[in-house]
C-alpha positions in Angstrom: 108.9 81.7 59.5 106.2 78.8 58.8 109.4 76.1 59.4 108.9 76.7 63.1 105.4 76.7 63.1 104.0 73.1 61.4 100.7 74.5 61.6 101.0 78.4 60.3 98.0 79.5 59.0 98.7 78.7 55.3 99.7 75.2 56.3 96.6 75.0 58.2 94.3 76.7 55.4 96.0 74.3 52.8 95.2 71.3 54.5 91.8 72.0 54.8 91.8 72.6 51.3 93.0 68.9 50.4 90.7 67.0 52.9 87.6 69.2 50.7 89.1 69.2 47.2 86.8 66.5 45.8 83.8 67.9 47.2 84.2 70.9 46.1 85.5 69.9 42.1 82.4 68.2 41.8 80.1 71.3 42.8 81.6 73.6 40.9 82.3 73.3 36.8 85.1 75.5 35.4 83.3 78.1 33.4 82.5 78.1 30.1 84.4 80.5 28.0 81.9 80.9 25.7 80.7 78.7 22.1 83.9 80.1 20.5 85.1 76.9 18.6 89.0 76.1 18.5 90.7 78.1 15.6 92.4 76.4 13.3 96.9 75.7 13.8 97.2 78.7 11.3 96.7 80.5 14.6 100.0 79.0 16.5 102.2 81.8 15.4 99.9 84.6 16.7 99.7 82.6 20.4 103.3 82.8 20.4 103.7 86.5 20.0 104.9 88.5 23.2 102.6 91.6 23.7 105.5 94.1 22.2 105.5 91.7 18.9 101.7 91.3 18.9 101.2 95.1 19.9 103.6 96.0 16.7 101.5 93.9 14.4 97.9 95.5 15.3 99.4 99.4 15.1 101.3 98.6 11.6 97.4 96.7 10.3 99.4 93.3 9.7 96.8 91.8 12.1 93.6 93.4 13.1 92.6 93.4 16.6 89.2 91.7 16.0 91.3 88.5 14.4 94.2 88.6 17.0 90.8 88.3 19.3 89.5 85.7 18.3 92.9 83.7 18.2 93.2 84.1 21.7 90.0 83.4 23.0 89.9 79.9 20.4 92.8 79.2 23.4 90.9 80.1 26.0 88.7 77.7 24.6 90.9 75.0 23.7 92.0 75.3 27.6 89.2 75.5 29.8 90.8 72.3 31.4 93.0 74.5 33.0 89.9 76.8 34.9 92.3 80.1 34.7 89.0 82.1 34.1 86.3 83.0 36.5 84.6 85.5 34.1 85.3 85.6 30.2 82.4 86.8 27.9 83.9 86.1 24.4 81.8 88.7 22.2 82.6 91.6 25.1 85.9 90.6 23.8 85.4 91.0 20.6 83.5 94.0 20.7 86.1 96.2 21.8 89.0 94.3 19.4 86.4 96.3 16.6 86.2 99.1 18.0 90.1 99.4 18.7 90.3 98.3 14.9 87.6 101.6 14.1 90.0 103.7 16.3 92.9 102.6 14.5 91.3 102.7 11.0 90.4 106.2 11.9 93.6 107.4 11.8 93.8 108.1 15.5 96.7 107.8 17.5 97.4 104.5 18.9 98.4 103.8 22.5 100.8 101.9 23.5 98.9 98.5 24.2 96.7 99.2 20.9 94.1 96.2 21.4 95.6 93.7 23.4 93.6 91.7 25.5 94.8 91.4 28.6 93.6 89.0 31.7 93.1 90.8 35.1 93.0 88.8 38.2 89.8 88.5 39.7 90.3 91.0 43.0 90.9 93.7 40.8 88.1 95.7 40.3 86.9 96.6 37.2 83.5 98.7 35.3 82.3 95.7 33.5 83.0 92.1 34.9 82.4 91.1 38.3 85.4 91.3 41.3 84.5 88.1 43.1 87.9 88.3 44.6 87.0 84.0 44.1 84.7 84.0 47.1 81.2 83.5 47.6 79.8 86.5 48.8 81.4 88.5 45.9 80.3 86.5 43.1 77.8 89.4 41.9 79.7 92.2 42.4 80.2 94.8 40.1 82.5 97.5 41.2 81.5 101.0 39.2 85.0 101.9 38.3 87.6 100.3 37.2 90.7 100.1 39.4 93.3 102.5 38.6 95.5 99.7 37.1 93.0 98.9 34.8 92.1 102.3 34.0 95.7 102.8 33.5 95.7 99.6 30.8 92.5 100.7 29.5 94.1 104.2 28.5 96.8 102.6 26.6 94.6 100.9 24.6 94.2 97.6 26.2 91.3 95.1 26.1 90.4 93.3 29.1 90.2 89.4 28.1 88.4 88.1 31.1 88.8 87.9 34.6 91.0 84.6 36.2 90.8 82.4 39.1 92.8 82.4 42.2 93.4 81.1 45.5 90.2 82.9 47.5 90.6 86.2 48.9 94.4 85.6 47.5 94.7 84.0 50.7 97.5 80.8 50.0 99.7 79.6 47.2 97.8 76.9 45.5 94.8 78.7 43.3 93.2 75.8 44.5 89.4 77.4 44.7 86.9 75.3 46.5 84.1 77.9 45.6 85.6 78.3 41.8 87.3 75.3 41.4 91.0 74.8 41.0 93.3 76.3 38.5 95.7 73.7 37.0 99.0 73.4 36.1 99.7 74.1 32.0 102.8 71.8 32.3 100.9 69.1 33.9 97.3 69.6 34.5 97.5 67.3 38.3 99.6 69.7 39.5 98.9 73.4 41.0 99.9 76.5 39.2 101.4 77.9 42.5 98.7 81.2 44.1 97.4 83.2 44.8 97.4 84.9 40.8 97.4 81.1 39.7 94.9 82.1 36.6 96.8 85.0 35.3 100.0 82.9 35.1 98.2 79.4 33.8 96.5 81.5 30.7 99.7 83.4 30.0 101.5 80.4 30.4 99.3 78.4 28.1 99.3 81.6 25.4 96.0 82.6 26.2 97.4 86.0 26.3 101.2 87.3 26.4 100.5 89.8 29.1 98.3 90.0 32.1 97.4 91.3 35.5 98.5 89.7 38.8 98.9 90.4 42.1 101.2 90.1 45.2 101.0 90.5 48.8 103.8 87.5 49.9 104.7 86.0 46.5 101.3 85.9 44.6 102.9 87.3 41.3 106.3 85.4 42.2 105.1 81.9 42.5 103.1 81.1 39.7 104.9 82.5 37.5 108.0 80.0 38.8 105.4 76.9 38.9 104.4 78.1 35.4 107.4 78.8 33.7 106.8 82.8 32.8 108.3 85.8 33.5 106.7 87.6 36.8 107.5 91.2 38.2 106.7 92.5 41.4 107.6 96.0 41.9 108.6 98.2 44.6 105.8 98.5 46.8 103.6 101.6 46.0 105.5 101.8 42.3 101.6 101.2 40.6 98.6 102.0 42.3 97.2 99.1 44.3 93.6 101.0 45.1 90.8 98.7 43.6 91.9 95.5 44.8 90.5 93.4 47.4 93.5 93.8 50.1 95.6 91.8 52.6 97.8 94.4 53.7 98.4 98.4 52.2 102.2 97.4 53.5 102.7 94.6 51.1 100.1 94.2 48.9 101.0 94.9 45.0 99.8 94.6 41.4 102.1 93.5 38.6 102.1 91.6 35.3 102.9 88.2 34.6 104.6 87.6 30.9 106.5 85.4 28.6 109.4 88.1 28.3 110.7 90.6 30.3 110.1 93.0 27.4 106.4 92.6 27.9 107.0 93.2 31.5 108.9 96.7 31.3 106.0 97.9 28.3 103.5 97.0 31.4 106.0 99.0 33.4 106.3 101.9 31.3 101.9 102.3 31.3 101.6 101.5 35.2 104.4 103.7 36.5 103.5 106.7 33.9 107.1 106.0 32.6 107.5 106.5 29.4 111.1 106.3 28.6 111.9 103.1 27.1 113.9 100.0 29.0 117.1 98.7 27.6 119.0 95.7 28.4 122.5 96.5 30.0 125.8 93.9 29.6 125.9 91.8 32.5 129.6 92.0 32.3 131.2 93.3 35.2 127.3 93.4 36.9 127.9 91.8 40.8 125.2 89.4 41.8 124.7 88.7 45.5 124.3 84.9 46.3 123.5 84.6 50.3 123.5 80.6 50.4 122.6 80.6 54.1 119.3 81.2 54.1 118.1 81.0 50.0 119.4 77.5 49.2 119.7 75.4 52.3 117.1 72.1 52.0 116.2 72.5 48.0 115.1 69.9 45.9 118.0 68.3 43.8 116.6 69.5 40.5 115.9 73.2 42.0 119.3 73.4 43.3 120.7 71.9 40.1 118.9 74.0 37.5 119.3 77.3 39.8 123.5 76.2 40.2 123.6 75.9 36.4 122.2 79.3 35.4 124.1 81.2 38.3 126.8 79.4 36.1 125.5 81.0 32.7 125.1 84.5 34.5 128.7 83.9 35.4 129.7 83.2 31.8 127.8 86.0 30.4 130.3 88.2 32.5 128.0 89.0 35.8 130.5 89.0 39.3 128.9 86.3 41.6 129.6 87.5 45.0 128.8 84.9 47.9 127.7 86.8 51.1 125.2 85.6 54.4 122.5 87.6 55.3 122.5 87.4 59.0 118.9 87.8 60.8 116.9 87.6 58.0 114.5 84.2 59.0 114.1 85.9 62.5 112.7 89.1 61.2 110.5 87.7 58.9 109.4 85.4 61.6 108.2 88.8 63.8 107.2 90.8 60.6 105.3 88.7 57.3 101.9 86.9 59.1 101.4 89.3 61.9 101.0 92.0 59.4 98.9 90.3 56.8 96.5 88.6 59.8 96.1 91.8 61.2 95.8 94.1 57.7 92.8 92.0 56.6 90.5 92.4 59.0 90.9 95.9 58.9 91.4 96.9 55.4 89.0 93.9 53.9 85.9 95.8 55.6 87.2 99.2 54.4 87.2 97.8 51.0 84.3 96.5 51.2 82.1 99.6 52.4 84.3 101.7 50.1 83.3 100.4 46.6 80.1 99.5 47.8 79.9 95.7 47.6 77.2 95.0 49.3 78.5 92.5 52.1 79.7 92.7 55.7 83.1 91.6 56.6 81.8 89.0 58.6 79.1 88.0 56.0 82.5 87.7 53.3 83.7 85.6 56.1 80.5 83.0 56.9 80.3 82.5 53.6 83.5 81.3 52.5 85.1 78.5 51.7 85.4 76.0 54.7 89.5 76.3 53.9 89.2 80.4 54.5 86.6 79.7 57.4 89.1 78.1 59.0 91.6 80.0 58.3 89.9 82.9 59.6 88.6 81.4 62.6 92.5 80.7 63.9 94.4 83.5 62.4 92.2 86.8 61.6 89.1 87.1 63.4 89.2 89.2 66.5 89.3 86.7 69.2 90.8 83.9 67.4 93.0 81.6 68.9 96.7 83.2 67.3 94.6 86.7 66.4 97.5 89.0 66.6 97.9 91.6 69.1 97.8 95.3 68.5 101.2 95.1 70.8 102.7 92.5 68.6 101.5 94.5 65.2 102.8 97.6 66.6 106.4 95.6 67.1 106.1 94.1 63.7 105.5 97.5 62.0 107.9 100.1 63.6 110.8 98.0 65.4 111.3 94.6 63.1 110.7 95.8 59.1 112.5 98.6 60.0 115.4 96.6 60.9 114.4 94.6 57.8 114.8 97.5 55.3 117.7 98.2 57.0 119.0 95.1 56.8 118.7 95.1 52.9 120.0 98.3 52.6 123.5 97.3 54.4 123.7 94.1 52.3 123.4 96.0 48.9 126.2 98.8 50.1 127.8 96.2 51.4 127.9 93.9 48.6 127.9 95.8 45.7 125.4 94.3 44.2 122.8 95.5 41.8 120.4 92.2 42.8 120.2 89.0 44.5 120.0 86.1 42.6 118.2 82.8 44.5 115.6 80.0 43.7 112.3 81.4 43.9 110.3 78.1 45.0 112.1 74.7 46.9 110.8 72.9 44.7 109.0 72.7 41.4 104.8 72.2 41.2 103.3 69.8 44.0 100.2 67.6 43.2 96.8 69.1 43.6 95.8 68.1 47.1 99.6 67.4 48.0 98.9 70.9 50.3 100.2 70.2 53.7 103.3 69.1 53.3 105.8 67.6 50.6 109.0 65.4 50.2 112.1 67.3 49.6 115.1 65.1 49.1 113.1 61.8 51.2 112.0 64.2 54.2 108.7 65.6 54.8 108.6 69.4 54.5 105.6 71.6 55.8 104.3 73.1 52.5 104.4 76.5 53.1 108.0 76.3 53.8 109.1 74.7 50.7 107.0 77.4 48.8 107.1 80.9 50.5 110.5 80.8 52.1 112.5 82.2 49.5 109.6 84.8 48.1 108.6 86.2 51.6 111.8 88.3 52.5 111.9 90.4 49.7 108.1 91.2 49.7 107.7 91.7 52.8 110.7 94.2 52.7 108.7 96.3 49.9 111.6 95.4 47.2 111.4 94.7 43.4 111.3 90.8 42.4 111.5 89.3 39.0 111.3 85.9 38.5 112.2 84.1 35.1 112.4 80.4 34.4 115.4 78.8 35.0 114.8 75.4 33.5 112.5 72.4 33.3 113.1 70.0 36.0 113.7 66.2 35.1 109.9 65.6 35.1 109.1 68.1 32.8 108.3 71.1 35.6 109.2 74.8 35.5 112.1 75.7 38.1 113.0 79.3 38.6 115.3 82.2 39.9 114.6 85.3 41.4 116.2 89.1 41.4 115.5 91.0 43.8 117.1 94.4 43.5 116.9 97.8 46.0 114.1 99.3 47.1 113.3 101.9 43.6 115.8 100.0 41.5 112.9 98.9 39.2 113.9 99.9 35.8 117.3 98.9 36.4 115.9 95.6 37.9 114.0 95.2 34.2 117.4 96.3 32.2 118.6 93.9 34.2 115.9 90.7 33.6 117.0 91.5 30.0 120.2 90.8 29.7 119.6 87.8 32.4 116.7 86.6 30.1 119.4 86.8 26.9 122.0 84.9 29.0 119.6 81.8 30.2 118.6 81.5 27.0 114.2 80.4 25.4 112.7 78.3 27.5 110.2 75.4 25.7 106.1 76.0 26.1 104.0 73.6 27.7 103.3 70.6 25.4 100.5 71.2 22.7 97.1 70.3 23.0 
């Protein structure tokens, strides 16, 4: 795991980042969102709607689309400080909020997103924005078809809102862009929003939208949406189709939705899995929780460890069984298993991609042209011949000895346990600093960054299981902290039953200060 490496490759890419930060923030202006002026505070209540509330509004005519529209992008507006958006053309917006108004006014029936506008994450491909996947090379391209994520939102009646920022290529855990700029923090604007899907989370986060697309190959939908204080869901690997998105790894990588409720988050469930049935919360009572201290809460920061302790505590009171048991092995095999595959994955399914959907540019053109952070990066890690390339003999290990053993591992700890999920801080600590990349101070001691952040998130993605991450708490300074479920490979909708009771049990937790 990074611990024993000081200089992993997302240490090293993120401390490249900080030493080019200021160069790049003045090169690069967050883009406009359009001339749409700030609405008026009559609009507060619509930007706190979840997607079900807002969804149940539009297809009963108590809001039309068109006006719901316009509140949201006034936010979008209002925000721009934060840079979530790469792409966002306000009267593209609005357009279709009409014409899902025309549908409706027809007499047609609705689907089950009925003109909600919905932010998709800028390596997704879609018919009428650009994927820049927040590189260079990519910033005109314009895929021909949507992905079929999109296609799938699209069909339910879904707007697309824009297309957000990210960490480039989704390669780190900052959204610190040095080509777009970086995404900040909606609970304070110095700090990061966690990466790579830092834009989808920051704009849900900051009620731009209730709902939106994210993306996660090793904790790209779980992070920022702990930094951010939202609901995130990673799903089984291979539960929604990933095709259409600029890759790390086919073994890992994954769409999902970030949300303010888990409600919103088994609706996006229900479109991308084809899975109509509806999602009910079950009691917690008598539910056993797995708590494996060994590895998921050694070294946290005193307000993590304090605000994760206290709603293990509430999950307790609300009748779940905590049951405390190791999990032997685990840092070792994700040590042989998490970068090997994404290092290697790239550089053969990034060119694929590429050719596939006709972008225009050579891997090694994407490459030249990026950031110096993902140059470097690249140029240690990735690139055939690089110093710490990986061999095909140490892939082939990776792939058919060690997750194997992972998988297997997981599977004996949940018959052995009991338990329908493991409960654990998702993050070490709460939101660094912009620029505080390489490493950061966890109880006095300097801690390599990547450690504090992926640590907790990489095991469970890397083993292909669902993960959903809600907010635990705000932190003594005013920060997000967060816990994580992850449940058995396939448990999904029992995961999101789940997430609903556990939501119920920690109880609302406060939106970012006004602006």
């Amino acid at each position: 795991m990074p611990e024993m490496n000081p200089l992993s490759r997302r240490a090293f890419l993120l401390g490249a980042s900080a030493l080019t930060l200021g160069t790049a923030r003045a090169a690069t202006e967050p883009p406009s969102p359009g001339s749409l002026a700030p609405m008026p505070d009559r609009n507060a209540s619509l930007l706190e709607l979840t997607a079900t509330q807002a969804i149940r509004q539009l297809a009963h005519g108590d809001i039309t689309a068109e006006r719901y529209a316009q509140a949201l992008l006034a936010r979008c507006a209002a925000r721009r400080d934060l840079n979530a958006f790469i792409t966002l053309e306000p009267e593209r917006v609005l357009e279709a909020a009409r014409a899902a108004d025309r549908h409706r006014a027809s007499g047609a029936t609705l689907g089950p997103m009925h003109g909600l506008p919905i932010p998709v994450k800028d390596s997704v491909n879609t018919r009428d924005y650009p994927t820049t996947g927040g590189t260079p090379a990519l910033r005109e391209f314009r895929p021909k078809d949507d992905a079929p994520i999109v296609a799938a939102l699209r069909g339910a009646g879904a707007i697309v809102l824009g297309k957000t920022n990210l960490h480039e290529l989704s390669y780190g855990w900052t959204s610190n862009n040095l080509a777009f700029g970086a995404v900040h923090n909606p609970y304070d604007v110095a700090r990061i929003p966690g990466g790579s899907s830092g834009g989808t989370a920051a704009a849900v986060a900051a009620r731009m939208a209730p709902l939106g697309v994210a993306e996660d190959t090793e904790g790209s939908i779980r992070v920022p949406a702990a930094l951010c204080g939202i609901a995130g869901f990673r799903p089984t690997t291979g539960r929604y189709p990933t095709h259409g998105a600029v890759p790390i790894s086919p073994l890992f990588d994954q769409v999902g939705p970030h949300a303010r409720s888990v409600a919103d988050l088994a609706l996006f469930d229900q479109v991308a899995a084809a899975d109509p049935r509806p999602i009910g919360p079950r009691s917690l009572r008598g539910v056993r929780l797995a708590v494996a201290r060994d590895y998921f809460f050694t070294g946290l920061d005193t307000e993590v460890e304090r605000l994760c302790d206290a709603a293990i505590e509430k999950l307790r009171a609300a009748g779940a069984e905590i049951v405390n048991a190791p999990l032997p092995d685990l840092e070792s095999l994700i040590d042989l298993i998490t970068d090997q595959v994404q290092n290697h994955d790239v550089r053969v399914d990034l060119p694929k991609y590429l050719a596939e959907y006709h972008a225009g540019v050579t891997f090694d053109e994407v490459v030249a042209r990026a950031s110096s952070d993902i140059r470097a990066t690249f140029g240690r890690y990735v690139l055939a011949g690089a110093p710490e390339a990986v061999s095909d003999e140490v892939y082939r290990a990776a792939v058919d000895v060690h997750l194997p053993r992972l998988r297997k591992l997981y599977q004996d700890y949940f018959a052995r346990t009991g338990a329908s999920a493991i409960v654990f801080p998702a993050t070490m600590i709460a939101a660094p600093h912009i620029g505080e990349e390489r490493t950061v101070q966890i109880r006095g001691e300097a801690v390599a960054f990547d450690l504090a952040i992926s640590r907790n998130i990489a095991p469970g993605s890397t083993a292909g299981l669902p993960g959903l991450v809600l907010p635990a708490g705000l932190a003594a300074g005013g920060l997000p902290v967060a816990i994580e479920l992850d449940g058995p490979a396939g448990s999904d909708r029992e995961l999101l039953a789940l997430g609903l009771a556990v939501e119920a049990a920690l109880g609302p937790f406060p939106a970012p200060r006004a602006r």
